[in-house]
N, C-alpha and C positions, 0 to 999 in steps of 0.2 A: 400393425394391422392397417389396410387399405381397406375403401372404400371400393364398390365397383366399376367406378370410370379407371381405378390405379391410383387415384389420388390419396395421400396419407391421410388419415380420421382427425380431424379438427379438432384441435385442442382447446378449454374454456373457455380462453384467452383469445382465441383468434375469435371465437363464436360472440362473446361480447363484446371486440372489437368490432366489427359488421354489424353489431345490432346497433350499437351506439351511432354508427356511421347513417345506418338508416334512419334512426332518429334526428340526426341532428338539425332537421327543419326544425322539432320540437325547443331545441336548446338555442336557435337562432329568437324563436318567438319568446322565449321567456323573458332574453335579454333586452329583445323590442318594448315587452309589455312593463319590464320592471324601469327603464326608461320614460314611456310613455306615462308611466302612474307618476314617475317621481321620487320613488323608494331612494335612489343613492343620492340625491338631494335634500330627501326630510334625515336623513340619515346624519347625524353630525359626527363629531369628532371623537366623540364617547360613546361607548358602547348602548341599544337601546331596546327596551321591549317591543315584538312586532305590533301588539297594540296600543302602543304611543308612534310608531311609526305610520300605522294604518290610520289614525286617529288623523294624523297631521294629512294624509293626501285621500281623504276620503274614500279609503276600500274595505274591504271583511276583512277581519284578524285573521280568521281560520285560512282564507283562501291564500291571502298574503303571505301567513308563515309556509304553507305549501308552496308558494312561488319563491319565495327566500333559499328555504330548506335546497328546494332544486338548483339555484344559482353556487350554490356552494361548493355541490359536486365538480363544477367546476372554476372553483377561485374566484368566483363573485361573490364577494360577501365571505363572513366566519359567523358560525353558529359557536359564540363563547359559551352561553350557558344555556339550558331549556328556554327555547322562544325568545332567546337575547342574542344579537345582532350586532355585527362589529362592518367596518368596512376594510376591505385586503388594498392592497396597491392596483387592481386591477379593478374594482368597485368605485375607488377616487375617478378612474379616467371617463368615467359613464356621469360624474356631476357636472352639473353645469359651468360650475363657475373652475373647473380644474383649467389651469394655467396651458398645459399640453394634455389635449383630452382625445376622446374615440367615439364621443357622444355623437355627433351627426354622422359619421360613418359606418357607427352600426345602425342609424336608422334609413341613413340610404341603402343599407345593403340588403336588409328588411323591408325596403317600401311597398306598400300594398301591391303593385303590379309586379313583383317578383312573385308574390305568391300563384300567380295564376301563370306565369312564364316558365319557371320550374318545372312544372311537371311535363311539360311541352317539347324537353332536352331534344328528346329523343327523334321529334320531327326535326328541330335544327341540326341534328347531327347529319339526318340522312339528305336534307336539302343543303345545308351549308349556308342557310341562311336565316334570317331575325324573324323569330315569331311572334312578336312585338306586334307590328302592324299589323296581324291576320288579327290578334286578340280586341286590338283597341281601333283600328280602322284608320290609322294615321302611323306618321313616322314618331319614333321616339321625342326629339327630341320638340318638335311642334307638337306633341301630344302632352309634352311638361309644360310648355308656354301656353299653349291653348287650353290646354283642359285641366291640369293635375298644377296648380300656382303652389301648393304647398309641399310637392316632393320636387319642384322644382326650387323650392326655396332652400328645401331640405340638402339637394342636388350641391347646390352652391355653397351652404356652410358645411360640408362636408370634405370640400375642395382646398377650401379654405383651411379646416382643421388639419387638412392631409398636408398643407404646405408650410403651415404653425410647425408641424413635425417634423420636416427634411431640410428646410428652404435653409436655413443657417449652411446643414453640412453639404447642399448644392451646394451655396454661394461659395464654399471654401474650395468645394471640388471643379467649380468652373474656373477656364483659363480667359483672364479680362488681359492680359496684354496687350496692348496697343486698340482697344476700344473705347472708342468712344462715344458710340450710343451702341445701346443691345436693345433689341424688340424682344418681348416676351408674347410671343403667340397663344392664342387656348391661353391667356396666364392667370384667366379667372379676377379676382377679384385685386391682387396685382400684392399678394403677398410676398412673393419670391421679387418680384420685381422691386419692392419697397426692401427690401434684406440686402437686394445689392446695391441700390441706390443710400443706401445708408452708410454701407461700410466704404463708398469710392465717390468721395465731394465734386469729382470730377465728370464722371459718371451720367450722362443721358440715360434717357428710358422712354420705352414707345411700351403700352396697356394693350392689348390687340385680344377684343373677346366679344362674342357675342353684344348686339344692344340692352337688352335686357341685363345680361351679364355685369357689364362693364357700368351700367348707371349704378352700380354700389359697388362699384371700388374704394378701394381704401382711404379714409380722408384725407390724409396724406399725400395723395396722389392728385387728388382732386382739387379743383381751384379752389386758392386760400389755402391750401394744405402746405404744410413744412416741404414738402417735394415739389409740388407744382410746377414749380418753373423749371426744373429737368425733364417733367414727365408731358411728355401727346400721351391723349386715350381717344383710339380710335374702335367704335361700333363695326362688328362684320362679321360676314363667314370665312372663314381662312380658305375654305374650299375653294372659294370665289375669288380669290385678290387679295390682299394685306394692304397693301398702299403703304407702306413703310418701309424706308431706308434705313439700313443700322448697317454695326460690322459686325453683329453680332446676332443669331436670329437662334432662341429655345424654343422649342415644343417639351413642355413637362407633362407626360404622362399623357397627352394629347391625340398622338395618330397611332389611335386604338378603333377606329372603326374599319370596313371593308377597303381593300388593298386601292380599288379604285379612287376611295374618298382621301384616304392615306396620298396617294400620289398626286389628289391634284392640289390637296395643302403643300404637299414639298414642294411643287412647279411654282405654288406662288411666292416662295421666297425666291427661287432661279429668276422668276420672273422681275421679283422688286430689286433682286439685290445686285449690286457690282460685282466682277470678276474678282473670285480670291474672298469673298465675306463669307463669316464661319458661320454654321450651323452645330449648333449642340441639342441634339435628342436626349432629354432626360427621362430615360423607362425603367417599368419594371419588366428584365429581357427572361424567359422561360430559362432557357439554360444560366446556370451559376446563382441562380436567386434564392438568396437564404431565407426565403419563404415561400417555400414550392408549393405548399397547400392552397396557401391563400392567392398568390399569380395564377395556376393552376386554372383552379376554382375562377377568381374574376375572366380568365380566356374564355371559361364560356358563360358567363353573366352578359361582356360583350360579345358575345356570339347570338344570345339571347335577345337581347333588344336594340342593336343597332346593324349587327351581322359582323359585328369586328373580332379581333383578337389582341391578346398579348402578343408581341415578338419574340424572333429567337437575333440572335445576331445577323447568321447568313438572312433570313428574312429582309431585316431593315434595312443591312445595308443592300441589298438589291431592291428596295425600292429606290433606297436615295439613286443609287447609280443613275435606273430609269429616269428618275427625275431630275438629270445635271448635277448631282454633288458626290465629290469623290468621297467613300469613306476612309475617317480616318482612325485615329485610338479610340479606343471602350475603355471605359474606367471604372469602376464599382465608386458610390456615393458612401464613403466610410458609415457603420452605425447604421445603416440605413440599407434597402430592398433595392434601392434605384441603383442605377448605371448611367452617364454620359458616355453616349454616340457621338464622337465629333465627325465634323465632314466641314468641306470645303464647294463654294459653287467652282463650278467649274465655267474656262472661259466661255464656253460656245453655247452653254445654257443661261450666261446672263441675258437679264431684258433690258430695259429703258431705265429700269430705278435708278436712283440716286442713293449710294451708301452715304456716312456719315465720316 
């Protein structure tokens, strides 16, 4: 049996697959709101009644085991017994204190101003550009430093959680041969930067991150810190200049905004670095990404608030070209979403820097 367009008659399966899918702003928010309250943190080790859990973070029992019961449906949380509560391996990654956690990541991905950007898709689809600033009257990221301190705060231990998660099997997937200082651009709060400065005693390091950013870098990094003396932390916009020589220059997960903002960060390693100093792009690349949904899906998140994208390969590496760096292997980050883009400056795009 068809339908009148010719198309075959949808089966229950497919009919509750799309409803689910339209819902799933609702199952983004529960996970927000069950974070926000606290539930996988009053939640211990042993199984417990929702009204001793609601007791411990001040909510309604009734409303709460509704918000529980829902989490379940999808592997947050087990319902052991009537109104008794256990935690899954995927309920652990939402506490606080979890060792490799998801906590600030699902509440960056959730922050208040996605709610009002969302539904907006479909103007940035037909302009191609961030509807961000049409909603809040500024650019994204001066609208987290100026105005919104706390999903900027949110912004950075998210970044931070995200590199807690990969930075080891980077460090193992990056080629340090013959380096002797690496710059980590965009490197945040300088987690990856501290993972490879650990495992290489020989090993220099340049912090290169926003000012705001970079005043809470990792102690370690910071004067008095066990690294200190291998590490410069320099405040900036990469857009604008880096000011940093190495022979080794990353962008992790970094040159995700519009192609124009993308290519004048590549220019400014051409610009800082010497003839033959490597660049390594650490992305999540659309094609070959063992998590299409969720790359997918973040392509137009930043589409949404700064006018950027995910990458494909032919992408990236045509911008690096434009911008002086030949490309060279792609490698998948074992265990992990990511890829390293390697490239090289090439000679006629070096500027005046000093490598290391």
């Amino acid at each position: 049996m068809t339908t009148r367009t010719g198309s075959p008659t949808p089966n229950a399966l497919q009919i509750t697959g799309l409803r689910e899918l339209g819902m799933s702003l609702g199952f983004a928010g529960a996970v927000r709101a069950a974070v926000r309250l606290g539930a996988p943190d009053a939640l211990g080790d042993e199984p417990a009644d929702v009204a001793a859990i609601a007791s411990a973070i001040g909510a309604d029992t009734e409303t709460l085991d509704r918000l529980m019961r829902a989490l379940t449906s999808h592997g947050v949380f087990e319902e052991v017994a009537e109104r008794v509560y256990a935690h899954t391996a995927s309920s652990r990654l939402l506490r606080e204190d979890a060792p490799v956690g998801v906590r600030y990541m699902v509440l960056w991905a959730t922050a208040p101003w996605t709610w009002r950007a969302w539904p907006r898709l479909d103007e940035a689809v037909r302009s191609g550009k961030a509807v961000f600033p049409d909603i809040y009257g500024k650019e994204f990221f001066a609208y987290l430093r100026e105005e919104d301190a706390a999903s900027a705060e949110v912004f950075d231990r998210a970044m931070t959680q995200s590199s807690a998660i990969t930075s080891a099997a980077v460090a193992a997937t990056l080629d340090l041969r013959g380096v002797g200082t690496v710059a980590d651009i965009g490197g945040g709060q300088g987690h990856l930067l501290r993972t490879l400065l650990e495992a290489d005693p020989a090993l220099h390091g340049v912090l290169f991150d926003l000012e705001g950013v970079v005043a809470g870098a990792d102690p370690a990094l910071r004067p008095g810190g066990a690294l200190a003396g291998r590490t410069r932390i320099i405040g900036g916009d990469c857009r604008q200049g880096i000011g940093a020589g190495a022979d080794l220059y990353i962008y992790k997960n970094v040159l995700e905004w519009d192609d124009d903002s993308t290519l004048a960060a590549l220019r400014s390693v051409t610009d800082a670095a010497r003839p033959g100093a490597r660049v390594a792009l650490v992305q999540n690349l659309v094609d070959d990404s063992p998590e299409m949904k969720v790359t997918t899906t973040m392509d137009l998140f930043l589409l949404l608030n700064v006018g950027g994208r995910k990458h494909t390969r032919r992408s990236l590496a045509g911008l690096m070209e434009r911008a002086g760096i030949e490309p060279g292997e792609v490698r998948p980050v074992p265990d992990t979403s990511l890829h390293v883009v390697e490239g090289t400056v090439a000679d006629a795009a070096a500027g005046t820097g000093e490598g290391s």
